[in-house]
N, C-alpha and C positions, 0 to 999 in steps of 0.2 A: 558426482558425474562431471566429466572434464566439459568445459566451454573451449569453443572457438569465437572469437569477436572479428568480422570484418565491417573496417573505419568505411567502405562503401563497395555499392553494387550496383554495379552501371547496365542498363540492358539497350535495348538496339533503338528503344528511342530516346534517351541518353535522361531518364529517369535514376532520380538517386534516392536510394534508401539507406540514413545512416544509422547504427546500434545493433544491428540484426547481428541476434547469439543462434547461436547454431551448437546442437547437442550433436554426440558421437554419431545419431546415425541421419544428421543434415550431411548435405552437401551446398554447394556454392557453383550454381550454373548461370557463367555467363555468356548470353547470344549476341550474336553481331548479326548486322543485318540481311547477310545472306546466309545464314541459320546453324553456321558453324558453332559449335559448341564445344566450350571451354571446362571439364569440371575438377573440382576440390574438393575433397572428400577429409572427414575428420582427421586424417593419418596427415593430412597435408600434400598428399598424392594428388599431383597434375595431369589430368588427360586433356589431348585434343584429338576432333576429329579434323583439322584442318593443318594448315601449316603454324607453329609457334616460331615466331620473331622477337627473340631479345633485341632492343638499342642499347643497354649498359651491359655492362659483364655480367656473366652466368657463371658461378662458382658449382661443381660438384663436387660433391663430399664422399658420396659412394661412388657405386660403378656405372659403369655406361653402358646398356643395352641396347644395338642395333646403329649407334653411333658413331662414324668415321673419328677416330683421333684426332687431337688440335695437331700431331704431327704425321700427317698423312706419309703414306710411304711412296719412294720417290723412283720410278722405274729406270730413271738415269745413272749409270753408273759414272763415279769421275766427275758429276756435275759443277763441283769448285775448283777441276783442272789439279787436284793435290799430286795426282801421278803421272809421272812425265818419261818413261823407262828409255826410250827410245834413244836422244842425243840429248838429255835435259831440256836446259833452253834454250839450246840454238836456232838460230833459223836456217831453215831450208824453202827449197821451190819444191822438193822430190814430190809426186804425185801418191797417191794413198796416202798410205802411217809412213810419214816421213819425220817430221817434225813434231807434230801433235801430240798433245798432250794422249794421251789412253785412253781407247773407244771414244776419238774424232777421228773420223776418216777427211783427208782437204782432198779436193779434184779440181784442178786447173787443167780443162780440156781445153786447148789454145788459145787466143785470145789473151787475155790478161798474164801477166806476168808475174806471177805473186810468189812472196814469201811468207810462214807459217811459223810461228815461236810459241815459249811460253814466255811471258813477262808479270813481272811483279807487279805490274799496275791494277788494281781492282779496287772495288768497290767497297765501302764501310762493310766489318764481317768475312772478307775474303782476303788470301795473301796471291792470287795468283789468277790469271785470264789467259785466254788464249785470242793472239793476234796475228790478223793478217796483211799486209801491206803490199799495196802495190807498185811496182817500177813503170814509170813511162806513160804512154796514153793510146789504149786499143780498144776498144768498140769492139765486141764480139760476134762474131759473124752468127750466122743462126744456128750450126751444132755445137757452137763452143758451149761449157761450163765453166760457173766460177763459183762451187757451194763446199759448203762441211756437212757433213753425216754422222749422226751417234745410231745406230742397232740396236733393235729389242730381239732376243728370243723369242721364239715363237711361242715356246712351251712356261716364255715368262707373260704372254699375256694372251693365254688360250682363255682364261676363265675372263676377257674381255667381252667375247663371244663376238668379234670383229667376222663380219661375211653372213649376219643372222640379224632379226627385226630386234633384237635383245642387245645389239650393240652397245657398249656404254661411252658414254660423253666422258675426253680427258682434257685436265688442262694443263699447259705448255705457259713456264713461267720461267725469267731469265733478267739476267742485266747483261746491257749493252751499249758501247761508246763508238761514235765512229765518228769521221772528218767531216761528211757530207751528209747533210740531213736529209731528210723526206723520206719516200716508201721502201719497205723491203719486205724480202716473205720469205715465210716457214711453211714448209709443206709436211704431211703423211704420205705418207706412200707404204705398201703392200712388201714390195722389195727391193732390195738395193738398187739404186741406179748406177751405171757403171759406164764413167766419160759420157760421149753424145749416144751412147748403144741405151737405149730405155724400154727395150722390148717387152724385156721380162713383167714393168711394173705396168698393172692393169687397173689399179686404184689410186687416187692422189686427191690430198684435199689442201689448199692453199691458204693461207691466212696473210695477212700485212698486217705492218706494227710502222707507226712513225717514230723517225728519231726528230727529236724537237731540236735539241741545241747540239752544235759540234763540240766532238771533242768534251761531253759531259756521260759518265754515268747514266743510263736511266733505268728504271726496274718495265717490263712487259708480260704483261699475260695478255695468253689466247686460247681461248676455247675449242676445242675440232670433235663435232656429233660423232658417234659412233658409228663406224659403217655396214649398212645390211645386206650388203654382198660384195662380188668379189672373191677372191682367192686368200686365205689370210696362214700363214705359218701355225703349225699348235707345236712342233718339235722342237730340235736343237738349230734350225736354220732360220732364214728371215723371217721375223717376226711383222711389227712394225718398224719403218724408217724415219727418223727425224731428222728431214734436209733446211739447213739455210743457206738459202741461194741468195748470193751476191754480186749475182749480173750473170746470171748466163743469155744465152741466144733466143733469139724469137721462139726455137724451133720446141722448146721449152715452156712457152705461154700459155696458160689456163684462165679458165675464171673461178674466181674467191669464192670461199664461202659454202663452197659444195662441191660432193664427192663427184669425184669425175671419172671415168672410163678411161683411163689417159697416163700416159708418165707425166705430167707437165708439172714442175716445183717455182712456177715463174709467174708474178704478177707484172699486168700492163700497167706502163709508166713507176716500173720501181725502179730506184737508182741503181744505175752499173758502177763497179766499186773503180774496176780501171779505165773509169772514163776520166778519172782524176790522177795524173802523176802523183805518186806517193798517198795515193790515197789510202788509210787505214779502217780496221772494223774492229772491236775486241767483243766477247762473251767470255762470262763467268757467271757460274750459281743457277745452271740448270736443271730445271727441276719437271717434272714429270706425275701428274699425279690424278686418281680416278673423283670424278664430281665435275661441276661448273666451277669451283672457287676455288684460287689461289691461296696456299696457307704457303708459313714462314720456311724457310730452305730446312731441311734435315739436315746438318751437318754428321758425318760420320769420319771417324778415326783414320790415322795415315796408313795403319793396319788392316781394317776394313777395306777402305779403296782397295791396296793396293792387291789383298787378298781375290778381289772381287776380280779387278785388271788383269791376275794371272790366269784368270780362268781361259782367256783369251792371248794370252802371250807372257814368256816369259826369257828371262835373260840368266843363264846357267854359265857362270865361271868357275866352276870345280868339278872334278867328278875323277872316278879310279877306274884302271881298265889295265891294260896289255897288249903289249904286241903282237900282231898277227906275224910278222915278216918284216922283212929290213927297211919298208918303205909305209906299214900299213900301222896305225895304232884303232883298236878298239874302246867304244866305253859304253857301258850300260848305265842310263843314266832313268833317275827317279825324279818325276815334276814335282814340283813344290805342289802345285795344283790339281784337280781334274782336271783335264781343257775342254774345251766345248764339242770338238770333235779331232781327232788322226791331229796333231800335227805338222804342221810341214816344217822341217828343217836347214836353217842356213844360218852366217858367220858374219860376225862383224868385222873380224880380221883374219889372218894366220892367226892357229893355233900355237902355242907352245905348250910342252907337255918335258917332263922329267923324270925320272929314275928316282930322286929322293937323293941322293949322294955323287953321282959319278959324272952327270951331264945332264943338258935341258936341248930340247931339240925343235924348230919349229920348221912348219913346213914352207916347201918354197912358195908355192900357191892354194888360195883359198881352196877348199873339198870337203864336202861330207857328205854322207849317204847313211840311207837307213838298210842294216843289215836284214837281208830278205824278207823284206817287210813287217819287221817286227818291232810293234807300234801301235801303240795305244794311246786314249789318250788322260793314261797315267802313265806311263815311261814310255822308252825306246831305247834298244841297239842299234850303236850309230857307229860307223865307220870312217877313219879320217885317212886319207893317201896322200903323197906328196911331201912324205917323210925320207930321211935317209940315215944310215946307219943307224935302225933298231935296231935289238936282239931279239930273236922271236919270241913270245912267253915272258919277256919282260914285265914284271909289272911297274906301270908308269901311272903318273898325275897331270890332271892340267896346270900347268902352270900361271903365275899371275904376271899377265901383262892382256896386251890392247885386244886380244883374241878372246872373244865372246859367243858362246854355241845362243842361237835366236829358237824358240817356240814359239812355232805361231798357228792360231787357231782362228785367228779371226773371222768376223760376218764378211 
């Protein structure tokens, strides 16, 4: 008959018994003072009815059932900023996806004067952040904004059950550097907010994070309960919103810590970013994930992201098509992607396009259109005018230079 030997058995009034053999059908029941019980059964099988707490490391050798992965899955797309499709790293002030890295939306509704890049500066584990810096020094009046926004699908976090008593608690984990310490906030919201117009969003829950030291690295997590009503997306459209406001206007002010009836992304006494000439902010390594507890970033591939990024916008410099007429070129053109919905289509430049052998042609001004609305959102027949001497039924190519056809699907 196989032995088990345990060296001791502690029970709730801190009684020890040491030597005690225990045959195949003992077990090993230990109680704690409020009568949770711990047992051990000859196979070596661990149950509790209560919560079990490792302090040293848990090693599993088999599999896990019912157990959240030590790499939780990260509902942020682009969280380490790897894909930049737009101008790389340039900076811009241009309002929405200007500059930003893919799925960050910036909004500078008046007030503040800011510029948006990507930069190499980041954190141990990251090659890249997204920064904003400001010009000059404004105070924002009470409907201005100064935040960035990443979008959930709705239908990527229906099984949240956001708007019902079953809500689930997520946490919001990130690093971030900036010039000027003290408060700032991250808000939830329902749906997009758009400049000082916030009608649409009906739910908002606020959190603040300190920065300690300027101009340093530091990692943050924040918790935000699940919310039990409200309006919440389950489709292809607004999900939840993840806003960092960085000085918007009074008109914008909430209080922390609870779901509010409110657009409001804005805690009392947190620092406004342009109340400092040149004042800066960076993030990178955002991360999104269901539970109370912050685990380690998911890194995923430049492949992954950028796969993930097209779903939502894409940049198309090739494609084959034909002449309509002496001024019109066609092209049916196939997404790399599904997109999230219809497309909308525009240009980075004039086009150019060619024959293959005899001439290349570009137009005089920007134009395209979607031929009679055909359009999906896996391809489109698109239309380009503002050509001259085609041949009709030509078939032509786009040519390579600074003309670039834009998909855009975005939240």
């Amino acid at each position: 008959m196989s032995e088990i030997r345990v060296n001791k058995v502690v029970n709730s009034t801190g009684d020890n018994d040491s030597g005690l053999d225990m045959t195949t059908n003992d077990q090993v029941l230990i109680k704690t003072a409020n009568t949770t019980a711990i047992t051990v059964d000859s196979s070596q099988n661990v149950a509790s009815a209560g919560n079990l707490t490792v302090a040293g490391n848990l090693t599993v050798s088999g599999t896990t059932t019912g157990v959240a992965s030590s790499t939780n899955k990260n509902y942020i797309i682009n969280g380490a900023m790897q894909i930049s499709q737009r101008i790389g790293d340039a900076s811009s002030s241009a309002t929405e996806y200007g500059a930003t890295p893919d799925r960050i939306r910036q909004e500078a509704y008046g007030g503040a004067s800011a510029s948006f890049q990507r930069v190499t500066d980041a954190p141990t584990g990251f090659s890249n952040s997204l920064k904003v810096t400001c010009a000059g020094t404004t105070s924002p009046s009470a409907g201005n904004t100064l935040r960035l926004m990443t979008g959930l699908e709705g239908q990527d976090i229906a099984h949240l059950e956001y708007g019902t008593s079953e809500a689930k608690t997520l946490t919001l984990s990130f690093y971030v550097k900036a010039s000027e310490t003290g408060t700032y906030s991250t808000a939830f919201v329902n749906i997009r907010p758009s400049g000082n117009i916030t009608a649409n969003v009906t739910r908002s829950q606020i959190k603040t994070y300190t920065v300690n030291s300027a101009n340093t690295w530091e990692y943050k997590t924040l918790t935000f309960s699940g919310c039990p009503n409200g309006t919440w997306g389950s489709s292809n459209s607004d999900g939840i919103t993840i806003v960092f406001d960085l000085g918007s206007g009074s008109n914008h002010q909430g209080a922390t810590d609870t779901w509010l009836a409110t657009s409001d992304t804005l805690a009392s006494g947190q620092v406004t970013l342009g109340d400092s000439n040149g004042g800066t902010w960076q993030i990178t390594g955002i991360k999104l994930e269901l539970g109370s507890v912050a685990t380690s970033f998911v890194y995923k591939s430049y492949r992954e992201e950028l796969s993930a990024c097209e779903r939502y916008y894409q940049i198309i410099s090739n494609g084959h098509g034909s002449a309509f007429n002496t001024g019109r070129a066609g092209f049916g053109l196939e997404l790399r992607q599904t997109m999230r919905a219809n497309p909308a289509f525009s240009q980075t430049a004039v086009l150019a396009i060619t024959n293959g052998s005899a001439w290349d042609k570009s137009q005089s001004s920007v134009n395209v259109s979607i031929i009679a609305s055909r359009v999906n959102p896996t391809g489109a027949q698109l239309a380009f005018d503002n050509f001259s001497g085609l041949t009709q039924y030509q078939p032509v190519a786009i040519n390579t230079g600074a003309g670039k056809i834009i998909a855009s699907a975005e939240l």
